[in-house]
PATI-10648 format. One line per field, with one value per residue: chain; x, y, z of N, C-alpha, C in turn. Coordinates in steps of 0.1 Angstrom, whole numbers, plus 5000, padded with zeros to 4 digits. Layout:
// PATI-10648
chaine c(A;...)
n.east c(X;...)
n.north c(Y;...)
n.up c(Z;...)
ca.east c(X;...)
ca.north c(Y;...)
ca.up c(Z;...)
c.east c(X;...)
c.north c(Y;...)
c.up c(Z;...)
This chain:
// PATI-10648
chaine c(A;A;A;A;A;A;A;A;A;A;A;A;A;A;A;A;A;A;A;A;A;A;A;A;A;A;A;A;A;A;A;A;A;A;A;A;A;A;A;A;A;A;A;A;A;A;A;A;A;A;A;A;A;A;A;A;A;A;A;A;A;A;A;A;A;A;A;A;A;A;A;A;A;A;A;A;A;A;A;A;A;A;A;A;A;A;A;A;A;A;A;A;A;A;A;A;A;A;A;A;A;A;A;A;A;A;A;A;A;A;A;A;A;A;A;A;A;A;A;A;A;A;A;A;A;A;A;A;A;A;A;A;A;A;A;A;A;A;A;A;A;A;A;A;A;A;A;A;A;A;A;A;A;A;A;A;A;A;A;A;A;A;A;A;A;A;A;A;A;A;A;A;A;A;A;A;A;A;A;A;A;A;A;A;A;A;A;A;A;A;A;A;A;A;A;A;A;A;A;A;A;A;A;A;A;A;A;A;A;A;A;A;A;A;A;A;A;A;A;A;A;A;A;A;A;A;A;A;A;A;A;A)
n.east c(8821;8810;8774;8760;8768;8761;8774;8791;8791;8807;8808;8819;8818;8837;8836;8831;8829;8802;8794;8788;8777;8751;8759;8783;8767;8750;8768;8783;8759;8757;8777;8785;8801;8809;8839;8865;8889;8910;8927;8949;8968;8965;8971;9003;9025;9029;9050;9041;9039;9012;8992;8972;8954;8945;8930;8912;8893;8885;8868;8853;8840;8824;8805;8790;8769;8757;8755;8770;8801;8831;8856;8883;8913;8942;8960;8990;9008;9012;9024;9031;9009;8979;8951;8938;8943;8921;8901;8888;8873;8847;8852;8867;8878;8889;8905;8912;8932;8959;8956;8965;8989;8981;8970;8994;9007;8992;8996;9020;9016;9006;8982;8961;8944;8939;8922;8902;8893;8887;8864;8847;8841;8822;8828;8829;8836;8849;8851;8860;8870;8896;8900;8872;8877;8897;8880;8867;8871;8893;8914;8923;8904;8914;8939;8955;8967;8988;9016;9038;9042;9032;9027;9004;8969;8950;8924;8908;8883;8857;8832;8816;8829;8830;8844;8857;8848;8855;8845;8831;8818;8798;8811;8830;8822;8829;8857;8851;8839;8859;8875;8860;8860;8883;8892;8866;8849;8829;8814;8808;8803;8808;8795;8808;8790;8775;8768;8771;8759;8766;8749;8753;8773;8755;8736;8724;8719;8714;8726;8726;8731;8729;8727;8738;8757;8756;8776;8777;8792;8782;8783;8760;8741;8728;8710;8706;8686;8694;8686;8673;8672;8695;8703;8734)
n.north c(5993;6014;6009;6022;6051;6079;6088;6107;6120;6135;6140;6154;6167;6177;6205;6237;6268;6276;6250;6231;6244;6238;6211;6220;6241;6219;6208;6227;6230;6212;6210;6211;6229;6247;6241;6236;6213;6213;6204;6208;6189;6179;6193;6210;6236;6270;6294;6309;6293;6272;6293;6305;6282;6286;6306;6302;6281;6301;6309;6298;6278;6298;6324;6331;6309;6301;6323;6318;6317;6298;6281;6275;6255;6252;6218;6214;6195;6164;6150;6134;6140;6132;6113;6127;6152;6162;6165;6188;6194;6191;6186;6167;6185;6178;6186;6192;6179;6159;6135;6109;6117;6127;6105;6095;6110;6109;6083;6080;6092;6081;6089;6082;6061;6078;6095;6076;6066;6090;6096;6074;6075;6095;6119;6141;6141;6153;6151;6166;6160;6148;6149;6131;6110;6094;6085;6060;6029;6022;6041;6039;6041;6069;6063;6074;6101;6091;6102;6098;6072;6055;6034;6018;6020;6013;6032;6046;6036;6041;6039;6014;5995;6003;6027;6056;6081;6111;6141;6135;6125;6114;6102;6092;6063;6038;6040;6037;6012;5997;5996;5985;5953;5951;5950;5940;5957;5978;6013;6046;6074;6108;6138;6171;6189;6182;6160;6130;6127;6106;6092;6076;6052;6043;6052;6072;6099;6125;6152;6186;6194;6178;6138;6112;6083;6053;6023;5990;5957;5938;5956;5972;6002;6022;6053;6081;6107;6141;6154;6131;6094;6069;6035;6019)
n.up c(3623;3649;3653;3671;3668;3649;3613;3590;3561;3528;3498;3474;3434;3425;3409;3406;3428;3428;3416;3437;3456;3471;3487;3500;3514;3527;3543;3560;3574;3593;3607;3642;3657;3643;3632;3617;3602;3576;3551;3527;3510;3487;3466;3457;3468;3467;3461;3482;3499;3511;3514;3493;3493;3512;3511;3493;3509;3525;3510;3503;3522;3539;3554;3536;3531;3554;3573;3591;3606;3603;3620;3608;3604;3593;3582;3568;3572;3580;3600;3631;3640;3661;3670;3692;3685;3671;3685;3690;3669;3643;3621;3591;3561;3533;3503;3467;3439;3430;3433;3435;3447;3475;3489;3493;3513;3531;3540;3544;3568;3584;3587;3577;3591;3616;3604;3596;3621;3634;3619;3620;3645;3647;3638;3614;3577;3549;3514;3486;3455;3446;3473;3476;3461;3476;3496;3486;3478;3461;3444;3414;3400;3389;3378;3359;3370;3384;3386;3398;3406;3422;3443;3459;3459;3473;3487;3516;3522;3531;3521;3518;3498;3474;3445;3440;3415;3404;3387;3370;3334;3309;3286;3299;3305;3291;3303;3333;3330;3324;3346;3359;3354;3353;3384;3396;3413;3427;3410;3420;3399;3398;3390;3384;3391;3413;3444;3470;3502;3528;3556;3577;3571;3546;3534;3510;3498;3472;3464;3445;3416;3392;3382;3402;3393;3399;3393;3389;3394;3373;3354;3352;3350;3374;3375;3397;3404;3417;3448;3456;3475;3479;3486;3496)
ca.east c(8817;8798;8762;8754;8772;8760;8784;8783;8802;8803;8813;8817;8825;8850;8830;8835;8820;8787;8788;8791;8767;8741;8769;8788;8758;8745;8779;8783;8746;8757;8784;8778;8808;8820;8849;8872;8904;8913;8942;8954;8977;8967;8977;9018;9024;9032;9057;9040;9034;8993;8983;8961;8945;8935;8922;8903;8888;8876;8856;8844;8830;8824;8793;8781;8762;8745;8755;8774;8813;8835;8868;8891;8927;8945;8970;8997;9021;9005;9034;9031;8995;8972;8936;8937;8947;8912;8892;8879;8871;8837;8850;8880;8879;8902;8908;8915;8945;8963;8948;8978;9000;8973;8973;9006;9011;8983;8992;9029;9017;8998;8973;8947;8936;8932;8908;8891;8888;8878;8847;8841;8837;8814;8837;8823;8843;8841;8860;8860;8875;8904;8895;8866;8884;8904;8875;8866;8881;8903;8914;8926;8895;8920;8953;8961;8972;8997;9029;9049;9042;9027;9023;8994;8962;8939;8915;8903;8869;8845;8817;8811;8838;8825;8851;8848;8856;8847;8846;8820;8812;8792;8823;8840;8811;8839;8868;8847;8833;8871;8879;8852;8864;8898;8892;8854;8847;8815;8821;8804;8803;8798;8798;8812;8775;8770;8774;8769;8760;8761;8745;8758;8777;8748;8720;8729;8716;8722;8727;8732;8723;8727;8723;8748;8758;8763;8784;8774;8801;8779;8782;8748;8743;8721;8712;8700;8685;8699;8673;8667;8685;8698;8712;8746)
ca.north c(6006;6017;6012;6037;6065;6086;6094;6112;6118;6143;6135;6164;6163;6188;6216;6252;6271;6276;6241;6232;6254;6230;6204;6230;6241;6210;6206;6240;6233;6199;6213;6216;6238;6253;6241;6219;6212;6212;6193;6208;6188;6172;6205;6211;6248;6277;6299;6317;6281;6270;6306;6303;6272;6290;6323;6296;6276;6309;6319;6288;6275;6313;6330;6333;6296;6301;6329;6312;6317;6285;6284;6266;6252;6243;6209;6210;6186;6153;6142;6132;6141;6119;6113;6135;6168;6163;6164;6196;6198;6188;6179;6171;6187;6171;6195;6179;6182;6152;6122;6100;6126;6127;6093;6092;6115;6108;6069;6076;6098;6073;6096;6071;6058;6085;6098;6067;6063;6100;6093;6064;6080;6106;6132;6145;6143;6163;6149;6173;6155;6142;6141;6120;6096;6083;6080;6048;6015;6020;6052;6037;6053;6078;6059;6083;6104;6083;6105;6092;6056;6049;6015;6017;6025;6013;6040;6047;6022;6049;6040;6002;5992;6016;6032;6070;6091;6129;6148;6121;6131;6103;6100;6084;6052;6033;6037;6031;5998;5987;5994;5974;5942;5949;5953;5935;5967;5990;6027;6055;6088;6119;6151;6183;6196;6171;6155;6123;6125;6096;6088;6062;6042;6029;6062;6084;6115;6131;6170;6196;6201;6164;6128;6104;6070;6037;6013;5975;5948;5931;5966;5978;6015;6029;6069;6085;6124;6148;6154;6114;6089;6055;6028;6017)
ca.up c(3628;3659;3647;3682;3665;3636;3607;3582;3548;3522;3487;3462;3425;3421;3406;3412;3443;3419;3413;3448;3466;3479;3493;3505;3525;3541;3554;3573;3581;3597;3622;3657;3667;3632;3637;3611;3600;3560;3544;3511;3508;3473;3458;3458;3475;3458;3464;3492;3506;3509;3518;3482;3494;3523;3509;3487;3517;3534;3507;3498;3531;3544;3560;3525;3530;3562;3579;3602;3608;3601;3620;3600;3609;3577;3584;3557;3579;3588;3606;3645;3645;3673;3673;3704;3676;3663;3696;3694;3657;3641;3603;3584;3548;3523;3491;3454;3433;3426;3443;3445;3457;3485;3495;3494;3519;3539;3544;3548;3576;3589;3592;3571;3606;3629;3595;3598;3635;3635;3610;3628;3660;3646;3629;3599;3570;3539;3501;3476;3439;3447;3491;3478;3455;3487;3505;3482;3481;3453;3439;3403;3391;3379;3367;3349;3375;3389;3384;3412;3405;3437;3443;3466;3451;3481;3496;3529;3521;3540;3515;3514;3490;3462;3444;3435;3401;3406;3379;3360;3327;3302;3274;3309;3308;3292;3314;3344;3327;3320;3361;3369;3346;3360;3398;3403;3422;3419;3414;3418;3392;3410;3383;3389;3396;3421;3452;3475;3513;3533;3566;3587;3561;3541;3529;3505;3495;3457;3463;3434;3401;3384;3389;3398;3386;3403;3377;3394;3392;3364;3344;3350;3356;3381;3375;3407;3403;3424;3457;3457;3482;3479;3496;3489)
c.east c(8806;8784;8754;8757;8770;8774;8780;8798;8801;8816;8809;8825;8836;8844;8836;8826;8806;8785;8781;8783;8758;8749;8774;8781;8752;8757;8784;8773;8750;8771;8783;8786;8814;8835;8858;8885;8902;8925;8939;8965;8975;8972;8994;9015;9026;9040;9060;9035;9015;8988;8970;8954;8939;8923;8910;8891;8878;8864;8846;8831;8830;8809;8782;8769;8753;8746;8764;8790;8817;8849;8874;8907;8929;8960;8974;9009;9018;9012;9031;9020;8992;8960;8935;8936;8932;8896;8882;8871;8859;8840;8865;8876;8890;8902;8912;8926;8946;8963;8957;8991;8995;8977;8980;9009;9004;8988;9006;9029;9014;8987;8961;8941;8933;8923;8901;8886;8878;8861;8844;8835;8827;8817;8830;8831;8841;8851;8856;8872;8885;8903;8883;8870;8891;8894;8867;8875;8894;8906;8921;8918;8908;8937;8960;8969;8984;9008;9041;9048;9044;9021;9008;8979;8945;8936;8914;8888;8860;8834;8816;8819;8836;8839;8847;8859;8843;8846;8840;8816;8808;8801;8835;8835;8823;8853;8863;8844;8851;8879;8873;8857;8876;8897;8874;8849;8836;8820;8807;8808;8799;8802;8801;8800;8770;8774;8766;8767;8756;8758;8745;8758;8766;8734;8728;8721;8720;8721;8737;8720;8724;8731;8738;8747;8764;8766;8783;8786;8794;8773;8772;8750;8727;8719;8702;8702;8691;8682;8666;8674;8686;8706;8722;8753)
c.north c(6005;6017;6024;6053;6069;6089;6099;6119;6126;6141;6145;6160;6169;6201;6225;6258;6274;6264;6234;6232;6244;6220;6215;6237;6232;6207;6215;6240;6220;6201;6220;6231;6248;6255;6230;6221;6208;6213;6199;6206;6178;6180;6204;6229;6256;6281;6307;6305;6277;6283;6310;6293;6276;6301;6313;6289;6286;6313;6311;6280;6289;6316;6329;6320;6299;6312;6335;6314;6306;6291;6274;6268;6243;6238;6209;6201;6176;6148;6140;6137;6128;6123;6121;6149;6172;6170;6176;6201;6193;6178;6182;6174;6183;6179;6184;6188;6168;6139;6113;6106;6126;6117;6094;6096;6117;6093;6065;6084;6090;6077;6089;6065;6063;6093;6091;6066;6076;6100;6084;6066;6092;6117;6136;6147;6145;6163;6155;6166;6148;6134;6134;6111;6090;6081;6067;6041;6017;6036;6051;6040;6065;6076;6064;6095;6104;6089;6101;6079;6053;6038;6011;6024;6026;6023;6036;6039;6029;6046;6024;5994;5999;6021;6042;6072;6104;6135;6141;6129;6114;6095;6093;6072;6040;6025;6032;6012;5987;5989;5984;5956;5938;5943;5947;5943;5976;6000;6038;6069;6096;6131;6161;6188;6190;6163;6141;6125;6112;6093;6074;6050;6038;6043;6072;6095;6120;6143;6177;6192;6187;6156;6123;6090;6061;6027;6001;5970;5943;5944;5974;5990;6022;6044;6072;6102;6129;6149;6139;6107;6074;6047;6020;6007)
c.up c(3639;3654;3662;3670;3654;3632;3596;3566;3538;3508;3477;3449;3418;3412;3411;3428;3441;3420;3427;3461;3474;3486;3501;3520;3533;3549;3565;3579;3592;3606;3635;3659;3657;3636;3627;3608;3582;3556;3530;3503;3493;3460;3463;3458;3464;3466;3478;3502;3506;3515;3509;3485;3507;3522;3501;3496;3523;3528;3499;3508;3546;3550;3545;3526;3539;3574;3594;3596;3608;3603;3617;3602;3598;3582;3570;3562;3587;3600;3620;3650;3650;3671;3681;3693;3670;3674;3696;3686;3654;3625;3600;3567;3543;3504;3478;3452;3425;3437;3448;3453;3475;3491;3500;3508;3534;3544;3551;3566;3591;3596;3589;3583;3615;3619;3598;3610;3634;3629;3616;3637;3662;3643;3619;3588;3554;3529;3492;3463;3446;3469;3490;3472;3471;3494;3505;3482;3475;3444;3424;3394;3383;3379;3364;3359;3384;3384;3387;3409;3416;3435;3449;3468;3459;3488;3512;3532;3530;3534;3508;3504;3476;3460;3437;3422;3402;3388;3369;3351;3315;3295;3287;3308;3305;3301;3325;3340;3328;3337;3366;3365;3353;3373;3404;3416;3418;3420;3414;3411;3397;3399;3388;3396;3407;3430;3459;3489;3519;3548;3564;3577;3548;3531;3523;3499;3482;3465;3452;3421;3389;3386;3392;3392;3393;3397;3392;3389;3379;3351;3344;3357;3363;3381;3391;3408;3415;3433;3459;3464;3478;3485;3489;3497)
């Protein structure tokens, strides 16, 4: 990574738009041009195609936070996109659903690199539950999701080799301990109430309403309060 270029990373736990709120707002506070692009493509359409995952978006990152208008261009068709498509945008949002569906459709796009380059280059990028699972090393944090039996389980590695599980709740301590055994990989727990910001790869930020949890390769668990930062 460019160590000239600030980046910047926003890791939510899948919560509601209550839970949310303080993430939610440093990221509309943290665009120059309100201007991003949002992928909902970890959800599968409805009938009237993603027009619900848009009415969802608007009123999720809406005036209500800061006042401020946020125009948003929702990509449901990765296909023959170029790093050039991005040029005038500030942030890519990535919606949850079903995390390997995501991948999937993100890697066959071969869009996983003009994401990366983009955050590389100073893009701002913004994973909500399932758009922050890929933004760790390994997204087998949740296994169990795996309907398709996708073979390819490796993340987008935006946060140091860390691998993420949203939706962290205590009665998970377990499963995470039996990923780490498996896969010699750290993870981080991010609760519904709660999120991760990261400046320039390496400073993180708690924001929301409860801590999160760093699980070490040698099992130990780090709690870090919400409003506290740490380096990762």
């Amino acid at each position: 990574m460019n160590k000239s270029v600030n980046t910047l990373l926003f890791l939510a736990g899948g919560g509601n738009k209550k839970d949310s709120l303080k993430i939610d707002t440093s990221f509309v506070k943290s665009l120059k041009n309100k201007k991003i692009v949002y992928i909902p493509l970890a959800l599968e359409p409805s009938i009237n195609g993603y027009e619900s995952c848009f009415d969802w978006i608007s009123s999720t990152i809406s005036d209500r936070l800061t006042g401020e208008f946020v125009d948003i261009s929702m990509w449901t068709d990765l296909n023959n996109k170029k790093e050039s498509d991005l040029n005038n945008f500030d942030a890519i949002y990535i919606g949850g659903g079903n995390t390997y569906n995501l991948l999937k459709k993100i890697k066959e796009t071969k869009f996983d690199q003009i994401l990366i380059n983009f955050y590389k280059n100073g893009g701002v990028v913004y994973g909500g539950s399932a758009g922050a699972i890929i933004c760790g090393y390994n997204i087998a944090t949740v296994s169990e999701e795996n309907k398709i039996s996708y073979s390819n389980s490796h993340g987008l590695n935006l946060v140091n080799d860390y691998s993420i599980l949203c939706h962290y709740t205590k009665d998970q301590e377990n499963k995470v301990f039996k990923y780490i055994k498996e896969n010699k990989m750290p993870v981080i727990g991010i609760p519904e109430k709660s999120g991760l910001i990261i400046k320039n790869g390496h400073i993180g930020s708690v924001v929301g309403y409860e801590p999160i949890y760093i699980f070490n390769i040698d099992c130990s668990v780090k709690i870090v309060n919400f409003d506290e930062n740490i380096s990762i």
